[in-house]
C-alpha positions in Angstrom: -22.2 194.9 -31.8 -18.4 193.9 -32.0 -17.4 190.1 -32.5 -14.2 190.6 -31.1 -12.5 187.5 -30.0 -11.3 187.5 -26.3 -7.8 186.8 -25.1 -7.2 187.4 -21.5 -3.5 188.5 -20.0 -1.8 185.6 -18.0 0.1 187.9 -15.9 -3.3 189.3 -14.3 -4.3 185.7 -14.4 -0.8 185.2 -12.2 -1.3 187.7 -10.2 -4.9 187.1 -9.1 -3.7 183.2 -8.1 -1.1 185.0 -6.3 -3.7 187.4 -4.4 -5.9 184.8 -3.5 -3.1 182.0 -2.4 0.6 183.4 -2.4 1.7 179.7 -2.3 -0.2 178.5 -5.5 2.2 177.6 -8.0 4.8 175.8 -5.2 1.3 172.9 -5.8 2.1 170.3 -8.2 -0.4 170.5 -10.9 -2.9 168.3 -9.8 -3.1 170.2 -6.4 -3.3 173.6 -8.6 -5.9 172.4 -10.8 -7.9 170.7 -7.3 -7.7 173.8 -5.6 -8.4 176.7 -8.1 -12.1 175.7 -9.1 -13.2 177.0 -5.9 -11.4 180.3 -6.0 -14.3 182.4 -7.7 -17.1 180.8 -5.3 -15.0 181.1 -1.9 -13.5 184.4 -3.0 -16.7 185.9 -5.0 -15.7 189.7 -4.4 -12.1 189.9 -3.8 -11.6 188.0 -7.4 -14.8 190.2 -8.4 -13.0 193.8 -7.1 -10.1 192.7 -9.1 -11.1 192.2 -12.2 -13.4 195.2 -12.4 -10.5 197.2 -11.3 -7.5 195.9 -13.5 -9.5 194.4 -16.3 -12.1 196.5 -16.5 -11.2 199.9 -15.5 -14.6 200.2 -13.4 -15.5 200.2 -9.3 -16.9 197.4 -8.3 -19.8 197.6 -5.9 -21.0 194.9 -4.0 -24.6 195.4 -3.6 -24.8 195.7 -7.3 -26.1 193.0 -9.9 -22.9 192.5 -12.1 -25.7 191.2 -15.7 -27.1 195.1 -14.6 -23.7 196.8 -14.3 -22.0 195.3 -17.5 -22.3 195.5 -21.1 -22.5 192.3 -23.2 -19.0 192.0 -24.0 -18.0 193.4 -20.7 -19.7 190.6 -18.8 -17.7 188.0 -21.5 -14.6 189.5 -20.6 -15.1 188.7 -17.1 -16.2 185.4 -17.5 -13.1 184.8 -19.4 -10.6 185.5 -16.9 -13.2 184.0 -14.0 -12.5 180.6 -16.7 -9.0 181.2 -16.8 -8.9 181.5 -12.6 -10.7 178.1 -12.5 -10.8 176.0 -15.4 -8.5 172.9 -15.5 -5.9 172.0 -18.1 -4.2 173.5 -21.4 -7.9 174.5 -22.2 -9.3 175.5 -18.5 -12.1 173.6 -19.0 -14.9 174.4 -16.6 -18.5 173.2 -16.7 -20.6 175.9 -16.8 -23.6 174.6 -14.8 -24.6 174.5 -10.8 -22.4 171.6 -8.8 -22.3 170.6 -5.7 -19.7 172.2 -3.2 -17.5 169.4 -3.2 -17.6 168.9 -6.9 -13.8 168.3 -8.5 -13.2 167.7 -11.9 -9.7 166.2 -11.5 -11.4 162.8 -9.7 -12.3 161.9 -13.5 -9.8 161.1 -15.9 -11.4 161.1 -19.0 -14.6 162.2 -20.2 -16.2 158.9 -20.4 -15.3 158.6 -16.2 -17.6 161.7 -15.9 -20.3 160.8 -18.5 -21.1 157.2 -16.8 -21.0 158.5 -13.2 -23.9 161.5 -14.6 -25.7 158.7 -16.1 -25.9 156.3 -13.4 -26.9 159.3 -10.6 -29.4 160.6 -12.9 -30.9 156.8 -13.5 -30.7 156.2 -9.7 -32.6 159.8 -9.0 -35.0 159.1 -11.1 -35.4 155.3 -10.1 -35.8 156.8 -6.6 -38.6 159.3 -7.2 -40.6 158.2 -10.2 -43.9 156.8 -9.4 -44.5 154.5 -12.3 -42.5 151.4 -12.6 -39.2 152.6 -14.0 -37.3 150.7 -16.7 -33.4 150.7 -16.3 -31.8 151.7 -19.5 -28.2 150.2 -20.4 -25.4 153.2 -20.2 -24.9 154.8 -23.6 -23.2 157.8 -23.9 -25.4 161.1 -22.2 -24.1 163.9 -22.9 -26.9 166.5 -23.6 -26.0 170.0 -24.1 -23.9 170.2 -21.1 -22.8 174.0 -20.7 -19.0 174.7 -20.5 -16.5 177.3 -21.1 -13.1 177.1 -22.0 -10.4 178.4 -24.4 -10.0 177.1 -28.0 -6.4 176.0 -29.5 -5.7 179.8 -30.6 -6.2 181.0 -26.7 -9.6 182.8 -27.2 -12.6 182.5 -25.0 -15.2 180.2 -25.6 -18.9 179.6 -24.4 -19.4 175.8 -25.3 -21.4 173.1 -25.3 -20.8 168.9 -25.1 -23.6 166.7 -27.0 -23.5 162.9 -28.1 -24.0 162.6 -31.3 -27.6 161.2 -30.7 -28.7 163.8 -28.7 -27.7 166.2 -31.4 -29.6 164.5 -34.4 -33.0 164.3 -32.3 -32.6 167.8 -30.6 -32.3 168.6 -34.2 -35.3 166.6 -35.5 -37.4 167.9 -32.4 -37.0 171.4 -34.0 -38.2 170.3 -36.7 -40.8 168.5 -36.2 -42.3 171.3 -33.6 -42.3 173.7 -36.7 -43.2 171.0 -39.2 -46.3 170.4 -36.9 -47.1 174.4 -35.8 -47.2 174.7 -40.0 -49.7 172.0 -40.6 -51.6 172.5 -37.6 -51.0 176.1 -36.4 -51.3 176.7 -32.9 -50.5 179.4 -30.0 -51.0 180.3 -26.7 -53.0 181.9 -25.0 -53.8 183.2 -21.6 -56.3 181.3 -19.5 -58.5 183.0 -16.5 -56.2 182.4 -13.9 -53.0 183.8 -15.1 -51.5 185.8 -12.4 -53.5 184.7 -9.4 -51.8 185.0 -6.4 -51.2 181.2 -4.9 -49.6 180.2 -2.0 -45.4 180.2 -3.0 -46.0 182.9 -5.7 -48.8 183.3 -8.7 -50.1 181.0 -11.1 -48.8 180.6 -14.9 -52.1 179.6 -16.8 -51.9 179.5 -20.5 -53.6 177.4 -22.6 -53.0 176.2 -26.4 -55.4 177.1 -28.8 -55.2 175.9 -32.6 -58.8 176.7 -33.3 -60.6 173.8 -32.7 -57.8 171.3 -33.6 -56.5 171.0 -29.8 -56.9 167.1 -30.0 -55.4 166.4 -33.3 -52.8 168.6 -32.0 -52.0 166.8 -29.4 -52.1 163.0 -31.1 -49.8 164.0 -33.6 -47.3 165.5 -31.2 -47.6 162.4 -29.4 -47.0 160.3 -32.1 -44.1 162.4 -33.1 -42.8 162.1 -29.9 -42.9 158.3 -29.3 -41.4 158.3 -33.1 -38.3 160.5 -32.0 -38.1 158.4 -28.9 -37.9 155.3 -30.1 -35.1 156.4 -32.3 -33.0 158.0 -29.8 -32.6 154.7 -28.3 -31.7 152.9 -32.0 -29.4 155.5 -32.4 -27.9 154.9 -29.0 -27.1 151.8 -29.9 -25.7 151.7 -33.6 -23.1 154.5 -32.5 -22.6 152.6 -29.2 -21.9 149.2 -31.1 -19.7 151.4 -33.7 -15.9 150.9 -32.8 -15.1 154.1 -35.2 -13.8 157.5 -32.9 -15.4 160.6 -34.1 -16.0 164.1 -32.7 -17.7 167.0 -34.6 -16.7 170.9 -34.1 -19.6 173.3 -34.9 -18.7 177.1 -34.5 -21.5 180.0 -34.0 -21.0 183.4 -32.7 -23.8 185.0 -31.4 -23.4 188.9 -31.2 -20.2 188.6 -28.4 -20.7 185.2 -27.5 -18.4 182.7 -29.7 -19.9 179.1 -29.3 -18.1 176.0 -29.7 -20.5 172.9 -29.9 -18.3 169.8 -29.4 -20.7 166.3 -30.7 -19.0 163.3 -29.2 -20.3 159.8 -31.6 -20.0 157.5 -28.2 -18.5 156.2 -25.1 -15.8 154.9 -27.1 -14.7 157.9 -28.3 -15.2 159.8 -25.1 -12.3 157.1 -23.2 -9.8 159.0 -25.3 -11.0 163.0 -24.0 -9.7 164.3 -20.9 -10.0 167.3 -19.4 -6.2 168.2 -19.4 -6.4 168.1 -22.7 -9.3 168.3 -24.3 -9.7 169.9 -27.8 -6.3 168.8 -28.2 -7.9 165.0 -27.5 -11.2 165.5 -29.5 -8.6 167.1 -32.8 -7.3 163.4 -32.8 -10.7 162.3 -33.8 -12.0 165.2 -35.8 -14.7 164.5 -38.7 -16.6 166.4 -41.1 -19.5 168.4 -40.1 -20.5 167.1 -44.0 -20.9 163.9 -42.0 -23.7 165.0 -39.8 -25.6 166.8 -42.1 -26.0 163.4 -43.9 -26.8 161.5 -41.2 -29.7 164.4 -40.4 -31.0 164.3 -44.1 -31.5 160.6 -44.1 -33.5 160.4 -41.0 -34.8 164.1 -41.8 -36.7 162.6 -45.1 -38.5 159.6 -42.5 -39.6 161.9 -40.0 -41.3 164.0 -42.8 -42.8 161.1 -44.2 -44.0 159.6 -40.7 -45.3 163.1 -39.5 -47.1 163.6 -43.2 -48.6 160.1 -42.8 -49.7 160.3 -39.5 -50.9 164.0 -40.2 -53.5 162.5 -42.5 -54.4 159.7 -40.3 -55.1 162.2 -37.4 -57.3 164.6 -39.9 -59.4 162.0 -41.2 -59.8 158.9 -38.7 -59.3 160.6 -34.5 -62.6 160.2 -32.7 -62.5 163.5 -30.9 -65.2 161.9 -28.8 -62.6 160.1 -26.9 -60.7 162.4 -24.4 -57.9 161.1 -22.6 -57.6 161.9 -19.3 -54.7 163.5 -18.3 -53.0 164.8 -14.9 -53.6 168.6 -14.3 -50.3 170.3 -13.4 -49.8 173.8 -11.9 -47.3 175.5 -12.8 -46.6 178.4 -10.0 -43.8 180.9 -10.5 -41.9 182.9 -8.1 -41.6 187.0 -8.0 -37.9 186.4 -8.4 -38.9 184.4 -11.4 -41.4 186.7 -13.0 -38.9 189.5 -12.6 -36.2 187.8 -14.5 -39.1 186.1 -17.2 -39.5 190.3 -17.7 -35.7 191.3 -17.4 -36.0 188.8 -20.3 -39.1 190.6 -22.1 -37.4 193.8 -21.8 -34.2 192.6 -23.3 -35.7 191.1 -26.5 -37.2 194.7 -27.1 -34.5 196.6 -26.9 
């Protein structure tokens, strides 16, 4: 499949503004930018219609499911000109995740406004609705693989994401510590007995890890793992947070039609300096070498091996398997909307 890069053509940009509000561009910018992230939720099929129609030569019908209709690099076409319709700034930035109705990206200045506004509702939900006695955390910068899309400095269409730099080394070191573990211990699922029973609110997903006889040593050593990784999320939370020095970190990957743009962010500091009317001409000011990463990754990559070997050898020889910890039984019931798509999903990996 093609990795052609997308452009999209202002004037059918213009004219779809025009369509959908004749008096857009007599709004000052910040009115522009405040009113045009709605346009593509309040006006789903006439911006929908459009596009098939002067974009992508096709009829557009309404009944139809639009991932069924187009190709690949059909559907990244019209996600680019849906970004250029709604995003905000030089680089029509638009977070590409659910938000509430009244969500507007032009009450936060800066990145950093957003960031520590995320991370104090998140702490408060949780506060709220956690049964245990929750611990308050100080506000470091959270940024964890939030979804965007935008346009880069050249004009072409990005999918993108936004990580700390934190949240990038251990997402990292997760990986490889899950295969690290799945080659010492090897492990897979399997399906239990009541896989597929109907439940009330759909059917039940019961699977079940086997790693022949090793389930408990398994499990210890991800544990430990875990509480390792853990505990140096929130060390490298603070050394980058205490860290006066501005860095951000470009990584490019295309993926078939899809050309990704991951944008890692060092800390809060740094992120005061972003805003969304200009943001990858903001994060260029602080631009580092990915060289840089990949250093700090192979220092703590050669203690995680060395903690996960230990403890590997600790597990083997000194666990009691006679002790079982008792644990909270969850039950994990799916949807039919949900297995349908889980098989959409299947079907697609096939092919």
């Amino acid at each position: 499949m093609s990795n052609m890069k997308i452009k999209v053509d202002p004037v059918i940009v213009k004219r779809l503004l025009m369509r959908i509000d004749p008096l857009f561009f007599t709004y000052e910018e910040s009115k522009q930018n405040k009113e045009r992230q709605s346009y593509f939720s309040k006006h789903y099929d006439v911006v929908t219609e459009f596009l098939f129609k002067h974009v992508l030569k096709l009829v557009y019908e309404q009944d139809a499911e639009i991932e069924d209709t187009l190709t690949s690099m059909q559907l990244g076409i019209l996600n680019a000109y849906v970004t250029a319709l709604t995003g905000i700034g030089k680089n029509s930035f638009v977070f590409n995740e659910f938000q509430s109705k009244d969500f507007d990206l032009t009450r936060y200045s800066t990145l950093y406004d957003f960031d520590f506004q995320e991370f104090h509702y998140q702490q408060n939900a949780f506060k709220e609705h956690s049964d245990e006695n929750f611990i308050e955390k100080p506000y470091r910068l959270h940024l964890n693989h939030n979804w965007v899309r935008l346009f880069d400095l050249e004009g072409h269409f990005r999918y993108s994401t936004q990580s700390s730099l934190s949240h990038h080394l251990i997402d990292k070191l997760s990986e490889h510590a899950s295969d690290k573990v799945d080659q010492l211990i090897p492990h897979h699922f399997v399906e239990g007995p009541d896989n597929d029973k109907k439940v009330e609110g759909g059917y039940l997903y019961d699977y079940r890890l086997d790693a022949n006889g090793l389930e408990q040593q398994l499990d210890e050593l991800k544990s430990r793992y875990r509480d390792y990784l853990g505990e140096l999320k929130a060390q490298l939370d603070d050394a980058f947070d205490e860290d006066s020095e501005c860095a951000v970190y470009l990584q490019e990957s295309d993926i078939e039609t899809e050309h990704h743009l991951n944008v890692i962010i060092k800390n809060a500091h740094t992120a005061k300096f972003i805003t969304f009317k200009n943001y990858l001409q903001d994060c260029q000011q602080f631009l580092k070498t990915n060289e840089q990463i990949e250093c700090l990754y192979q220092i703590e990559l050669k203690k995680l091996d060395n903690f996960i070997n230990d403890n590997y050898h600790d597990v083997m020889e000194n666990l009691d398997t006679k002790i079982i910890l008792l644990k909270q039984k969850t039950k994990i019931i799916l949807s039919p909307d949900a297995i349908e798509d889980m098989a959409k999903i299947r079907d697609g990996d096939e092919k």
